[in-house]
C-alpha positions as CSV (number, residue, x, y, z in Angstrom):
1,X,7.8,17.4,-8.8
2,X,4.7,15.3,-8.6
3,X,1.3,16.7,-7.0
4,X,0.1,13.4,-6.8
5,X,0.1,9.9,-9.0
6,X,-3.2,8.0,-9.1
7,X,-2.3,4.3,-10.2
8,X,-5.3,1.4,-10.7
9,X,-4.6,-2.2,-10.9
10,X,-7.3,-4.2,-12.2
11,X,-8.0,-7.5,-10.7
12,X,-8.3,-9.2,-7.2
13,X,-5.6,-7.7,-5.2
14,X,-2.4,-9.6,-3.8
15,X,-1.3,-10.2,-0.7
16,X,3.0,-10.7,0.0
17,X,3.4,-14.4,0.8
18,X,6.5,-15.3,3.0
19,X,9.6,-16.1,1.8
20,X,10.0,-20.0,1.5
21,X,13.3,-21.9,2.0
22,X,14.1,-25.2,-0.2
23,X,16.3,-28.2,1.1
24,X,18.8,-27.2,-0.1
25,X,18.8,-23.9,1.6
26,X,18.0,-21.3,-1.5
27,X,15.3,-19.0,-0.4
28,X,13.3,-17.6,-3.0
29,X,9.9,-15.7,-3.2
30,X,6.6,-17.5,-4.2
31,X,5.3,-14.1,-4.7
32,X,7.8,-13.3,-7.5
33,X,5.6,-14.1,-10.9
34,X,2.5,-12.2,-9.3
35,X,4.5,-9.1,-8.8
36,X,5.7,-9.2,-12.5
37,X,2.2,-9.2,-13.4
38,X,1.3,-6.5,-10.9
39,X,4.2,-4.7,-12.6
40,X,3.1,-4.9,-16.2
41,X,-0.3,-3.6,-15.3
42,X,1.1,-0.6,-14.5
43,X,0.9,2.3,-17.0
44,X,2.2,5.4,-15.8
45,X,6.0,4.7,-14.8
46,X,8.2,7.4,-14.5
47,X,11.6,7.4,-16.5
48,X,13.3,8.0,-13.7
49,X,12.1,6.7,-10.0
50,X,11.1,9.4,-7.7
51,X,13.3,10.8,-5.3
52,X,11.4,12.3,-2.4
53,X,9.2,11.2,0.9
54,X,6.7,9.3,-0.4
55,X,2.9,9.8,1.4
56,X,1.1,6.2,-0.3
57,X,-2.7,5.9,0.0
58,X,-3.7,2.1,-0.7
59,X,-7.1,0.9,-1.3
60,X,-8.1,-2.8,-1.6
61,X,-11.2,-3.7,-3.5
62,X,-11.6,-7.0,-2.2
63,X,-14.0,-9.3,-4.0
64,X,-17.4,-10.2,-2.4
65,X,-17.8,-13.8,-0.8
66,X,-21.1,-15.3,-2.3
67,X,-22.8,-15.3,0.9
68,X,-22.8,-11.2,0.5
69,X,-25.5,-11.7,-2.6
70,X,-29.3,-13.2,-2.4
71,X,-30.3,-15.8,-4.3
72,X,-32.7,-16.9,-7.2
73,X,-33.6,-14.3,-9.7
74,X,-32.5,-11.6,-6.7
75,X,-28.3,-13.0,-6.9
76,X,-27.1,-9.9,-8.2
77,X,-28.2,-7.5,-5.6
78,X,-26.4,-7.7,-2.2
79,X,-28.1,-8.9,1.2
80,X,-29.2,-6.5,3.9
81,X,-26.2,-5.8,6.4
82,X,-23.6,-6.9,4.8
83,X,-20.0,-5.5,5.6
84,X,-18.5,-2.6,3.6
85,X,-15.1,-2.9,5.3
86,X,-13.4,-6.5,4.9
87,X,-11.9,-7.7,8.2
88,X,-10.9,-11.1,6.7
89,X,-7.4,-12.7,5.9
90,X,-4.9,-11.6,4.1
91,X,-3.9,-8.8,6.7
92,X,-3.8,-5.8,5.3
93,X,0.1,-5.0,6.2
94,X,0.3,-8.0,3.7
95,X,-1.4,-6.1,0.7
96,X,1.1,-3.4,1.5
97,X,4.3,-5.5,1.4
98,X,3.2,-6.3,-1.7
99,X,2.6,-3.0,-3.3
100,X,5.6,-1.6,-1.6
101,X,7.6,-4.3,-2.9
102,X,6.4,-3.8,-6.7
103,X,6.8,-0.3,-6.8
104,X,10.4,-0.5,-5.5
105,X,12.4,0.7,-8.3
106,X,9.7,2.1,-10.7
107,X,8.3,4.8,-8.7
108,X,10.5,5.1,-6.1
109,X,13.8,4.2,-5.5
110,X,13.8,2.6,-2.7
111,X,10.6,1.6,0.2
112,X,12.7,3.1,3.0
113,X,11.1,6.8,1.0
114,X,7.7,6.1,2.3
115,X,7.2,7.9,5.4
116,X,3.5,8.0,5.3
117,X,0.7,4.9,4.7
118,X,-2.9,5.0,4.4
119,X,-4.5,1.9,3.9
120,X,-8.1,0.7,3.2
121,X,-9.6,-3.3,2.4
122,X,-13.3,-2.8,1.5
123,X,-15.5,-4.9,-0.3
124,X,-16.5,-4.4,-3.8
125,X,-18.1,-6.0,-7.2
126,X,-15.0,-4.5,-9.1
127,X,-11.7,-6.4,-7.3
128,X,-9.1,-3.6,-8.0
129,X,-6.2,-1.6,-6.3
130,X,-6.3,1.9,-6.5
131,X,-2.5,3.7,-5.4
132,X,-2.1,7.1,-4.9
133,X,1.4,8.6,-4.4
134,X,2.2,12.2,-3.2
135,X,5.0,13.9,-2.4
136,X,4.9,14.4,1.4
137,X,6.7,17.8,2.3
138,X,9.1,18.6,5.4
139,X,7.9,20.4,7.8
């Protein structure tokens, strides 16, 4: 079994966009080239998906908004009283959709095995998203 599985996605992280539906009445998933490029980034897959409960800790480095940073010769350092924690759209049960979604199959078998979810969207310089999976034990 697994102790624990540290993953880390490089790049702004994604949010799960809703299903769309065409006149013709296919639905299909706008989301569905970002999650094969999600996918590819990952490195450590397993050869077989895992098959226990599944504890997932999610963190969201979310790219700073100009405004964060000073200007003139000062642009690279931040302002005083800026936010650490980003409170702005995508919602974060979004961000998690879309992990969930990618990871179905590859590391798990299926996303009904995640019993647990921690989640974090903070700001930061380096846009990333960090996943950590652990086996989460009956009690």
């Amino acid at each position: 079994m697994v102790d624990s599985l540290s993953l880390i996605i490089t790049g702004k992280p994604i949010a799960q966009k809703r299903h769309r539906h065409t006149k013709k009445g296919f639905t299909y998933d706008p989301s569905k080239l970002e999650k094969d490029d999600f996918i590819s980034k990952i490195e450590k897959k397993p050869k077989l998906p895992f098959n226990f409960n599944i504890h997932l800790q999610l963190y969201f480095y979310i790219p700073r908004p100009k405004n964060h940073f000073r200007t003139g010769k000062y642009s690279d350092q931040l302002k005083k009283g800026v936010p650490y924690y980003c409170k702005s759209r995508p919602d974060i049960d979004n961000y998690i959709k879309f992990v969930m979604d990618c990871l179905n199959g590859i590391m798990y078998k299926d996303d009904s095995q995640v019993v647990h979810v921690e989640a974090t969207k903070i700001y930061s310089t380096d846009p990333q998203t960090i996943i950590i999976i652990k086996e989460m034990i009956d009690v």
